[in-house]
C-alpha positions in Angstrom: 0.0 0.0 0.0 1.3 3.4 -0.9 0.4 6.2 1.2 -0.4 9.1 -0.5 0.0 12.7 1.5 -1.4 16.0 0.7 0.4 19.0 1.3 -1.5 22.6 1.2 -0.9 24.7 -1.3 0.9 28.1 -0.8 -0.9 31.0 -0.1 0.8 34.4 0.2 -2.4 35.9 1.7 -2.2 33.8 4.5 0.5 35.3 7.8 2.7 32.9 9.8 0.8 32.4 13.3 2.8 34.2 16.2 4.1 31.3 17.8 6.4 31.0 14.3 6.8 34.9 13.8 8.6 35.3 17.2 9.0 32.1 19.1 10.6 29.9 16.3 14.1 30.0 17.6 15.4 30.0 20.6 17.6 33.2 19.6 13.9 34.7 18.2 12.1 33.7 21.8 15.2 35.5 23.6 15.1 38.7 21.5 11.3 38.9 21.7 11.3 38.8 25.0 14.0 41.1 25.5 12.5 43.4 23.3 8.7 43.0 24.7 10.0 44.0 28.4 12.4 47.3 27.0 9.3 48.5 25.4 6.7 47.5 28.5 9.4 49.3 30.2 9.3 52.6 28.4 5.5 52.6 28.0 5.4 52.3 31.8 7.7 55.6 32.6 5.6 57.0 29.9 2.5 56.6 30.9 3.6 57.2 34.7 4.8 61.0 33.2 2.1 61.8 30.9 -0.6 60.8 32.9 -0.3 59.4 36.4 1.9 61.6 37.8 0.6 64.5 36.0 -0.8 68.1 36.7 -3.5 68.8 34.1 -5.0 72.0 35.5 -4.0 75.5 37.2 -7.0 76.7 39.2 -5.1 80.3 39.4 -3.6 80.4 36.2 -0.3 80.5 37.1 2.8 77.8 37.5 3.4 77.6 40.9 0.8 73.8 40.8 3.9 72.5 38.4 6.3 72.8 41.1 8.1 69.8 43.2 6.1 67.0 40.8 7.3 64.3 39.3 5.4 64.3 36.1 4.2 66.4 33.3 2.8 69.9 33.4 0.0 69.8 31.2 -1.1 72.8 32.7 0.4 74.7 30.9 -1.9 73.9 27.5 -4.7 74.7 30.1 -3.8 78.2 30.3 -2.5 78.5 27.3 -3.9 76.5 24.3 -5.6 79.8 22.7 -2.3 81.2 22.4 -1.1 77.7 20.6 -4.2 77.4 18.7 -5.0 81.0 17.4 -1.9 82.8 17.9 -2.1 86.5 17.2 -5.4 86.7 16.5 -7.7 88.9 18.3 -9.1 87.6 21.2 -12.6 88.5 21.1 -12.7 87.5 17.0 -10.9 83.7 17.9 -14.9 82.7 17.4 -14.0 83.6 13.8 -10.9 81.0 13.3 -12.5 78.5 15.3 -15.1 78.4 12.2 -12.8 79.1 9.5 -10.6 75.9 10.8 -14.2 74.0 10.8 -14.6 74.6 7.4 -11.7 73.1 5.7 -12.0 70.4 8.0 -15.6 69.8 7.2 -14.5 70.5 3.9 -11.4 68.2 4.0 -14.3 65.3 5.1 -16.6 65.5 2.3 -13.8 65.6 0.2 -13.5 62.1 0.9 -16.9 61.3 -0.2 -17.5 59.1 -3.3 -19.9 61.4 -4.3 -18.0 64.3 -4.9 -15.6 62.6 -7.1 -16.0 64.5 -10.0 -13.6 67.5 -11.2 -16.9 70.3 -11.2 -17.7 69.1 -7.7 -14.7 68.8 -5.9 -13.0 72.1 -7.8 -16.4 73.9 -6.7 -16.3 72.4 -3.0 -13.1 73.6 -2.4 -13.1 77.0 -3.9 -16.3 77.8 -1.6 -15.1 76.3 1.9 -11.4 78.4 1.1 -13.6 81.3 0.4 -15.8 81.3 3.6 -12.6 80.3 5.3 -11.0 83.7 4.1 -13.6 85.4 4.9 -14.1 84.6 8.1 -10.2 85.0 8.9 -10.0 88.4 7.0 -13.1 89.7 8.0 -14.2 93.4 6.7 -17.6 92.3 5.2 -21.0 91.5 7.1 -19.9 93.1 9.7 -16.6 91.2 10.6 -13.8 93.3 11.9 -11.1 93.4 9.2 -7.7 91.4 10.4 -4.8 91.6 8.6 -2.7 88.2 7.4 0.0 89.6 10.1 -2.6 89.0 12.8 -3.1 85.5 11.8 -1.6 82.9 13.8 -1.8 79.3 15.3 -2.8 76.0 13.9 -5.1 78.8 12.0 -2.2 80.0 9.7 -0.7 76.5 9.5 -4.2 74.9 8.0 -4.6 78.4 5.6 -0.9 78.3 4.5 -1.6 73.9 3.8 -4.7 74.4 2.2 -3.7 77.6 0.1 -0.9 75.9 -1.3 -2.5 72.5 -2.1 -5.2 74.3 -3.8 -2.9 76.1 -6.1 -0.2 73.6 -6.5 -2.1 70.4 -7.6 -3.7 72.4 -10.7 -0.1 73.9 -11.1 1.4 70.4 -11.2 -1.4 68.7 -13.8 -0.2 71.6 -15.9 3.5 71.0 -15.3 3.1 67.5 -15.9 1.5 67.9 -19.2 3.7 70.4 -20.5 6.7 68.5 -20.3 5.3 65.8 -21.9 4.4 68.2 -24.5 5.6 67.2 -28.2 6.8 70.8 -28.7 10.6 70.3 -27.9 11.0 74.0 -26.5 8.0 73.7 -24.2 8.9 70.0 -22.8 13.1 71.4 -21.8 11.9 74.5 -20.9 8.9 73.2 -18.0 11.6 70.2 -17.5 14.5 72.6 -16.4 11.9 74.5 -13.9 11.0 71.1 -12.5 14.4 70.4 -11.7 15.7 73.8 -10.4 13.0 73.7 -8.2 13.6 70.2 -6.7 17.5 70.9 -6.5 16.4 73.7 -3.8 15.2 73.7 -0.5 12.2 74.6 0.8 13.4 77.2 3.3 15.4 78.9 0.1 12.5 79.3 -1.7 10.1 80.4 1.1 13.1 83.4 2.1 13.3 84.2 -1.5 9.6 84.8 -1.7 9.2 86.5 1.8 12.3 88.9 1.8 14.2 88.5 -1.9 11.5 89.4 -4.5 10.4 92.8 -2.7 13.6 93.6 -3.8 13.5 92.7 -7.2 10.2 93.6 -8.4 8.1 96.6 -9.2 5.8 98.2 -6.1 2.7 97.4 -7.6 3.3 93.4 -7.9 4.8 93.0 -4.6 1.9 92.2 -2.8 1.2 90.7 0.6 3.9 88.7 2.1 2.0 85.5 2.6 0.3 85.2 -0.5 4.3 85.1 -2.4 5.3 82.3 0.7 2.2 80.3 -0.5 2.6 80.5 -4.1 6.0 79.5 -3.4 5.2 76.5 -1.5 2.6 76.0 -3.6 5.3 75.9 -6.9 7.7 73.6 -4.8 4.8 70.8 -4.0 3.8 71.6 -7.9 7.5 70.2 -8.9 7.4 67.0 -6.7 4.1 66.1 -7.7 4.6 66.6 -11.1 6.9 64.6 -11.5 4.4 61.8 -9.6 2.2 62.4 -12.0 4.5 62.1 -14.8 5.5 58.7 -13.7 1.2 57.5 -13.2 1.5 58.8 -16.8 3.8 56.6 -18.5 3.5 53.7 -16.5 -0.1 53.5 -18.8 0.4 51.4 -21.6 0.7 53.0 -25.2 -2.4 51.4 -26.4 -4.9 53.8 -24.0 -3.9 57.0 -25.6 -4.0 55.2 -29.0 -7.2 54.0 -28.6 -8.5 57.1 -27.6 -7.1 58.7 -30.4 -8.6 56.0 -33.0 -12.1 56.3 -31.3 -11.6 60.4 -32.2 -11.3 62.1 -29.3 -9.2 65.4 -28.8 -6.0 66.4 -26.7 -8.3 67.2 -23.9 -10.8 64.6 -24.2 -8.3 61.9 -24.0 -6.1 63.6 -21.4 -9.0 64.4 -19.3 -11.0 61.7 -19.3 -8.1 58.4 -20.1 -5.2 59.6 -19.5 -5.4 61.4 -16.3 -7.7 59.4 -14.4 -5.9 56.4 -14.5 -2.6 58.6 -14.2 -3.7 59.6 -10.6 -4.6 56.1 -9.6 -1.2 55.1 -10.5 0.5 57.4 -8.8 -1.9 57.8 -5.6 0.5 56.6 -2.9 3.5 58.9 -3.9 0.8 61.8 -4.0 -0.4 60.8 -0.9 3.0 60.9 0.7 3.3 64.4 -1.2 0.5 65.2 0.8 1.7 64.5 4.3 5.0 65.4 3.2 4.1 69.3 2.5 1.7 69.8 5.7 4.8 69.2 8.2 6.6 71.1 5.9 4.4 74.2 6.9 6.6 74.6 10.2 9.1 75.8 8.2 7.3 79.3 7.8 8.3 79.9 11.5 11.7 80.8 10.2 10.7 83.8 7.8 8.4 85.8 10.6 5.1 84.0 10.6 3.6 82.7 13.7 2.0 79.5 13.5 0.8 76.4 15.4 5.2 76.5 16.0 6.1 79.6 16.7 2.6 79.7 18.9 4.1 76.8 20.8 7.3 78.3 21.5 5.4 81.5 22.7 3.3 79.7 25.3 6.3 78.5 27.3 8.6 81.4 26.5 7.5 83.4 29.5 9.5 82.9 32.4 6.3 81.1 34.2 6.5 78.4 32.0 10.0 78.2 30.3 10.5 74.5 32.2 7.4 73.4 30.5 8.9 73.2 26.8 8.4 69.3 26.8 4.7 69.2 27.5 3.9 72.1 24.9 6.4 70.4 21.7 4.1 67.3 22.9 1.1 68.7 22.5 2.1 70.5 18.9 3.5 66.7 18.0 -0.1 65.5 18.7 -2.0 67.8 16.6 0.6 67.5 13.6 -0.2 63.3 14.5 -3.7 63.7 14.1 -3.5 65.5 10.7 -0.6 63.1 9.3 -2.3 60.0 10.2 -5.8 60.7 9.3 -4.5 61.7 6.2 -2.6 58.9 5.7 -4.7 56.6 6.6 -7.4 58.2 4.4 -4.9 57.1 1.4 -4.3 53.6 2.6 -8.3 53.0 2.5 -7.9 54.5 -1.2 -5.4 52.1 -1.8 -7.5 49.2 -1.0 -10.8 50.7 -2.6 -9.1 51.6 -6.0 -6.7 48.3 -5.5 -3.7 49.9 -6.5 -0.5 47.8 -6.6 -2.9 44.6 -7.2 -3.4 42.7 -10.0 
């Protein structure tokens, strides 16, 4: 009698159980172990600093509750998360930037909605939440006291300076894309050679360049406000990275899309807008995500040419002598808030990944 055994077949889907991930070996059992107690270890001080041993209000408003403890001082953002959120502006107007953050959130959300996944719909959604946003922030009509951009501040100025330069950099980089894969040799070198100037730069250069350099260089009448030349210069240096992302969701398409479009008779725009580009995006939707993440941390960065957001707000609210020791607590509580945006966001692309199946054959 032979004996005849079955073996299962492979599957990649499937993950080694835990037992075989980390207790195979004996050298795999020692290092798990040792590594599962360092970090127990660590997430116990942790927690025994940030929350058991912690001060999380001032009754009086002042520092002297911080003194002679053992663990954090989150008093401090008690007293002073206004300052951190809001910044400069006015104190009796902060109503006003609580609503104008709301609605880029709110419209950040619906953003993510199926149903607004059209160009009309999500162009027009955006230009109406940035306008209420502005006009909230700016003020001067409907009986809104008028603030100036210098009176902006906070996580406020750090959202308007994001969502500014996203909204005019993504159109800015479909258009750079295009261009230099334009069949007009002059065009493509031309758009090609801004592309890579602009990525051979940092961002700091071209933020002080457009903040202190250009006042110099050009006439009165197009200097304009500071801020609106820092976000069209962050907006020109996210343009050049993703660009190029979109460039490389472009010609990963095979030749025979454009080719068919062009035998079924549809124009330049009719096959870029509606073939090409669509299918562009989807291919390049993690690096554009990434882009994404990428450019709001980058937004600290504006600290360094005069503007006071969420970072510079953050250094404000321990830099009086009350709270100067509480520096830790108050860099901890601006990491949270940049974690919050970052991950959601990120996130937000993974689920695109799976719905849209990218990578997946």
């Amino acid at each position: 009698m032979t004996s005849l055994t079955t073996t299962r077949p492979y599957d990649p889907s499937r993950k080694p159980s835990l037992r075989k991930r980390f207790f195979s070996r004996r050298a795999d059992t020692v290092i798990s172990l040792v590594g599962t107690t360092f970090v127990v270890w660590v997430l116990w001080h942790l927690l025994t600093w940030a929350v058991f041993n912690a001060v999380w209000t001032s009754p009086d408003g002042t520092s002297a509750v911080c003194r002679d403890i053992k663990g954090a001082c989150w008093a401090v953002i008690n007293v002073r998360w206004r300052l951190i959120l809001f910044g400069l502006f006015p104190y009796d107007e902060q109503w006003r930037s609580t609503l104008a953050c709301l609605a880029i959130v709110i419209v950040a959300i619906l953003s993510c909605v199926p149903k607004f996944w059209t160009m009309p719909r999500l162009g027009l959604l955006w230009v109406v939440g940035f306008a209420v946003f502005y006009t909230l922030m700016a003020g001067g009509v409907m009986g809104l006291r008028a603030t100036s951009p210098s009176e902006w501040g906070g996580l406020t100025l750090t959202v308007f300076i994001y969502a500014a330069g996203m909204l005019i950099g993504m159109p800015m980089a479909i258009a750079l894309a295009l261009m230099r894969r334009s069949e007009l040799p002059l065009i493509a070198k031309t758009t090609g050679l801004l592309i890579d100037t602009v990525r051979s730069l940092p961002l700091i250069t071209i933020l002080f360049t457009a903040a202190l350099v250009l006042p110099l260089a050009l006439p009165p009448a197009l200097i304009g406000d500071k801020i609106w030349r820092v976000i069209i210069g962050f907006a020109l240096f996210f343009a050049a990275y993703e660009a190029e992302n979109i460039r490389s969701g472009i010609q990963a398409l095979p030749a025979g899309q454009e080719e068919a479009a062009r035998a079924l008779g549809l124009t330049y725009w009719q096959r870029t807008t509606r073939v090409i580009l669509p299918q562009a995006f989807r291919n390049a939707l993690p690096p554009t995500i990434n882009q994404f993440v990428i450019s709001f941390k980058e937004t600290s960065l504006i600290v360094i040419i005069g503007f006071f957001d969420v970072m510079a707000s953050g250094k404000a609210a321990y830099g009086s002598g009350d709270w100067a020791f509480a520096w830790v607590e108050v860099y901890g509580f601006v990491a949270m808030i940049y974690f919050v945006f970052v991950f959601s966001l990120s996130r937000y692309g993974a689920y695109l990944e799976r719905r849209l199946r990218v990578g997946k054959h």
